[in-house]
C-alpha positions as CSV (number, residue, x, y, z in Angstrom):
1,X,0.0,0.0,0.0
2,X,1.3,3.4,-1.1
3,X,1.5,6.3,1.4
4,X,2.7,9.9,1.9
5,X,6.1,9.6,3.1
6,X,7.9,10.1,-0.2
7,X,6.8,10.4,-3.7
8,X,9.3,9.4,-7.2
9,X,9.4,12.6,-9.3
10,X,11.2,11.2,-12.5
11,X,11.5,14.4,-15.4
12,X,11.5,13.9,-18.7
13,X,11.9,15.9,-21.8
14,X,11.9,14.5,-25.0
15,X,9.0,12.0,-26.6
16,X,11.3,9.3,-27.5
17,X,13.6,8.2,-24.4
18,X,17.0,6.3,-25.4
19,X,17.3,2.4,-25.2
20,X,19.3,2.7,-22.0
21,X,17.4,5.2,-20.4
22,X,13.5,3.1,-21.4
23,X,16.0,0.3,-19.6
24,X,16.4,2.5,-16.4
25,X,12.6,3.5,-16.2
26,X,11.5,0.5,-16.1
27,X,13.7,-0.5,-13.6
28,X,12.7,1.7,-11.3
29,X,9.4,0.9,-11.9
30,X,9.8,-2.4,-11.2
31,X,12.3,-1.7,-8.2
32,X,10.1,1.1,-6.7
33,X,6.8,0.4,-7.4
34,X,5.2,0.4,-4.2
35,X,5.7,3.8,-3.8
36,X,3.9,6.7,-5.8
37,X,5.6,7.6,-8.7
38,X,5.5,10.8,-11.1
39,X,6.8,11.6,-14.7
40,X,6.6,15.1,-15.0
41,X,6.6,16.4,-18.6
42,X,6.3,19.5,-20.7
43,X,2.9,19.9,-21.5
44,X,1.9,18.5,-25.0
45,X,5.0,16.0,-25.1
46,X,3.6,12.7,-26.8
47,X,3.9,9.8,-23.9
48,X,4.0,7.1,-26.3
49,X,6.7,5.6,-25.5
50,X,6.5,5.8,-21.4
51,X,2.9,4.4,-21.6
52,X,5.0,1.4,-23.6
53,X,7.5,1.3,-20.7
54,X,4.9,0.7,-18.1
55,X,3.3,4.1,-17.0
56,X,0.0,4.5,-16.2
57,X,-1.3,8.0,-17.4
58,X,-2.4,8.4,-13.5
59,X,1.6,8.7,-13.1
60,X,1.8,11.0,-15.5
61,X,1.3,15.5,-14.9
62,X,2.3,18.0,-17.6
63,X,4.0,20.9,-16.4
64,X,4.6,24.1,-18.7
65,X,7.0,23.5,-21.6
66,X,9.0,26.6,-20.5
67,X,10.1,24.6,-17.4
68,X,11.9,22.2,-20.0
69,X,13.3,24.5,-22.5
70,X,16.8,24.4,-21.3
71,X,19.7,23.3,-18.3
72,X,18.9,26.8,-17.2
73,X,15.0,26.6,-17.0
74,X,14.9,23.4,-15.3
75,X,17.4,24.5,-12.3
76,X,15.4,27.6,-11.6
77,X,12.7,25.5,-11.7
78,X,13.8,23.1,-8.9
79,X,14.8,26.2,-6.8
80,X,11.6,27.4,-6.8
81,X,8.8,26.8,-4.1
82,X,6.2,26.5,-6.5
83,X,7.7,22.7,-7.5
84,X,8.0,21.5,-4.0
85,X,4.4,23.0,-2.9
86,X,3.2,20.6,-5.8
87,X,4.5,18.0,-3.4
88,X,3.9,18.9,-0.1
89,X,1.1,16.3,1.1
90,X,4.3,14.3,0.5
91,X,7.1,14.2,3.3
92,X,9.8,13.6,0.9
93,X,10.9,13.9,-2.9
94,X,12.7,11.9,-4.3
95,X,14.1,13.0,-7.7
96,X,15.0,10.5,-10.1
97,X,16.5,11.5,-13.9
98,X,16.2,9.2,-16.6
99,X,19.8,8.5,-16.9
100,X,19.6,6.8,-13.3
101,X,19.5,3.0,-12.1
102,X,18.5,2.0,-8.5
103,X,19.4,-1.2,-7.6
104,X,17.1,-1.8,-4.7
105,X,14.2,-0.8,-2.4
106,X,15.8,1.1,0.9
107,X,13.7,4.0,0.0
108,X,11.8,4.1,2.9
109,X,14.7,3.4,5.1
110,X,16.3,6.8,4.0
111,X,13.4,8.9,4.5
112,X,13.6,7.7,7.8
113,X,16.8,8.6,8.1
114,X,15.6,12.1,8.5
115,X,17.5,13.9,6.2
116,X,16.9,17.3,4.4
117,X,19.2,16.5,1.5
118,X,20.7,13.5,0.1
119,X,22.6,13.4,-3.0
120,X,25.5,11.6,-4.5
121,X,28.6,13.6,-2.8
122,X,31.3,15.5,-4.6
123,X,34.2,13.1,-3.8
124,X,36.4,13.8,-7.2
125,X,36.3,16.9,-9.4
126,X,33.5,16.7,-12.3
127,X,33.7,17.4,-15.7
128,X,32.4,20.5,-16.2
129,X,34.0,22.0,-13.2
130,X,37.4,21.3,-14.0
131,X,36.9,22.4,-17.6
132,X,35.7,25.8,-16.6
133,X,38.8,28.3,-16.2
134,X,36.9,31.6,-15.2
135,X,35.4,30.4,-11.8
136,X,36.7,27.1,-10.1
137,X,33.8,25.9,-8.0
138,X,35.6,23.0,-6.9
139,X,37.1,24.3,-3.5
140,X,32.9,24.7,-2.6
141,X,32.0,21.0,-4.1
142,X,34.8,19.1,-2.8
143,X,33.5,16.4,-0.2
144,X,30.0,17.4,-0.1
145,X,26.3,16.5,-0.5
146,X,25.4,16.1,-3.5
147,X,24.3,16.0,-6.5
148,X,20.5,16.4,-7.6
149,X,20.2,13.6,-10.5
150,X,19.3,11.2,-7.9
151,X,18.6,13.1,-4.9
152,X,15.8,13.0,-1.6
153,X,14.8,16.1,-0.2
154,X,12.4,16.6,2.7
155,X,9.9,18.7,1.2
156,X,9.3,21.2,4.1
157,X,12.8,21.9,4.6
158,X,12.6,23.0,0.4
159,X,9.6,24.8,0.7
160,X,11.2,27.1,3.7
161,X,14.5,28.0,1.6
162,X,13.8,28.1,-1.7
163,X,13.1,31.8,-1.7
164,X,17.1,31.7,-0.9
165,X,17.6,29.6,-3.5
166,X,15.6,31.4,-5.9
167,X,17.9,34.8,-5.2
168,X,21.0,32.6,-5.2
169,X,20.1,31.3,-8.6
170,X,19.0,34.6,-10.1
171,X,22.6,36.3,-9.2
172,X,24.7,33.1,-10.1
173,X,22.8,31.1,-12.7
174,X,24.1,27.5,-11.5
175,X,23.2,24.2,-11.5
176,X,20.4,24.2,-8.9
177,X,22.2,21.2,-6.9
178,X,25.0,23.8,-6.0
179,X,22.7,26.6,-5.6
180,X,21.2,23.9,-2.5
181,X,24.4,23.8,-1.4
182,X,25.0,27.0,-1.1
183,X,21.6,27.5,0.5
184,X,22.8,24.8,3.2
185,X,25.3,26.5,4.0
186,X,24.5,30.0,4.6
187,X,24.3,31.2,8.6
188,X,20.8,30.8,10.3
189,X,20.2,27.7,7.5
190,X,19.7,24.0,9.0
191,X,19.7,21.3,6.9
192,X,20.5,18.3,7.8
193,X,22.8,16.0,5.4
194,X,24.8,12.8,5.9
195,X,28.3,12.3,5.8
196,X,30.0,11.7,1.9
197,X,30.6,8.3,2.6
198,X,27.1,7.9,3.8
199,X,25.6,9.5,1.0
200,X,27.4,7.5,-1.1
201,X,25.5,4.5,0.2
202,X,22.7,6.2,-1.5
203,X,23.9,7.3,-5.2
204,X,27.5,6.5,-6.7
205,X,27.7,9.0,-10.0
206,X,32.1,10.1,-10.3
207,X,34.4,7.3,-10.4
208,X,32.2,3.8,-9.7
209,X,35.1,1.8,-9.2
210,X,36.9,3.9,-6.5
211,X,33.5,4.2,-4.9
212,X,32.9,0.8,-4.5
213,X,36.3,0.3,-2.9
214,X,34.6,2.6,-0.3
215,X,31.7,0.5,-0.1
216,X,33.2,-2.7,0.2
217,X,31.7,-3.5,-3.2
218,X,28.4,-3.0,-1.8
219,X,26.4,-1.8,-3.7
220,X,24.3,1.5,-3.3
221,X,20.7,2.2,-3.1
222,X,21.2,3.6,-6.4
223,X,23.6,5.0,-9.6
224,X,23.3,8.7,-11.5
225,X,24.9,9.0,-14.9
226,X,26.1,5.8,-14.9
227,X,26.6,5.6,-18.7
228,X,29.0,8.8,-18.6
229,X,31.2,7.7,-16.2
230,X,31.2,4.1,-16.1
231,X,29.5,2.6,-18.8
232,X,32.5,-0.4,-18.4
233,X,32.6,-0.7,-15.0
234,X,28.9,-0.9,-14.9
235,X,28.4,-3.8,-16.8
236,X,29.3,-6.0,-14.1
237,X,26.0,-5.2,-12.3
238,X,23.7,-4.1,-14.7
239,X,22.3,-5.4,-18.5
240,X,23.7,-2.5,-20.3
């Protein structure tokens, strides 16, 4: 039986997902089906190929298309208290891209952790950090939590900052997983997050391999962008 305590908020964009990322949604339709899920799309988008995957149109709610048009949209978006009230007869959120695998059901068992934020942690420098020269976010990234492909957030504690993080996105224009981080760490602000290792319990995205070294080759509740950055290693645990 479904309840309140969290609800799966998976975003799409385009009418025709990729072969591994139909793979991942049905996964976690399979792995997480006994809690609510949501694919949130821009309005008009033809569902064709989701409905083939396995979702119900009841799992289904259009959002406007402007939301979608681009990186920028999205993150300002997910900064904005107007997503999470959406939400808010749910405790927590948990935010699931398409380019995502979870592995198994401990869902409930980290909402009850009681954290605010929980995200795959910054534990080696990404990409698109270290290939921007102008401003070098790394020194604010390095060993924390995390990154919001595959992220839970209590949905109170989002709906009482995200006027912060609405400002802090307007004067930065970031990726609104660092704007969060920001917003977490700004005096009078309490959010409560686990520990890196902790949180990498939870999602594994950089480096899979060194990771699991860390987790005694357990593996975690889930994976973000596991194509990019381990497509090889990956194999190993799932059909890809």
């Amino acid at each position: 039986m479904q309840s309140n305590k969290v609800i799966v908020v998976i975003p799409v964009y385009k009418a025709q997902p990729d072969k591994d990322e139909a793979m991942a949604l049905r996964q976690a339709l399979k792995i997480l089906r006994r809690h609510p899920i949501l694919l949130v799309y821009p309005d008009k988008l033809p569902l064709d190929a989701y409905f083939n995957i396995g979702f119900t149109r009841q799992q289904t709610k259009p959002y406007p298309p402007d939301f979608f048009k681009d990186i920028s949209a999205y993150n300002k978006w997910l900064c904005s208290k107007h997503f999470y009230t959406d939400f808010s007869n749910y405790d927590f959120i948990l935010i699931f891209q398409s380019d995502a695998w979870v592995f198994r059901d401990d869902l409930i068992e980290w909402c009850d952790k009681d954290y605010d934020y929980i995200g795959s942690p910054w534990l080696w420098k990404p990409e698109q950090v270290r290939n921007k020269v102008r401003i070098d976010l790394w020194p604010l990234l390095r060993n924390q939590v995390g990154n919001g492909g595959v992220s839970l957030r209590k949905t109170s504690t989002m709906m009482q900052y995200a006027g912060l993080a609405v400002f802090l996105f307007r004067l930065l224009k970031k990726n609104e997983d660092f704007i969060w981080l920001l917003v977490s760490r700004l005096p009078r602000v309490k959010m409560k997050k686990p520990m890196p290792t902790e949180a990498l319990q939870f999602c594994v995205e950089m480096n899979p391999d060194k990771a699991l070294d860390l987790l005694n080759n357990k593996l975690p509740f889930s994976t973000h962008a596991y194509i990019r950055y381990g497509r090889e290693f990956w194999k190993k645990h799932i059909p890809i």
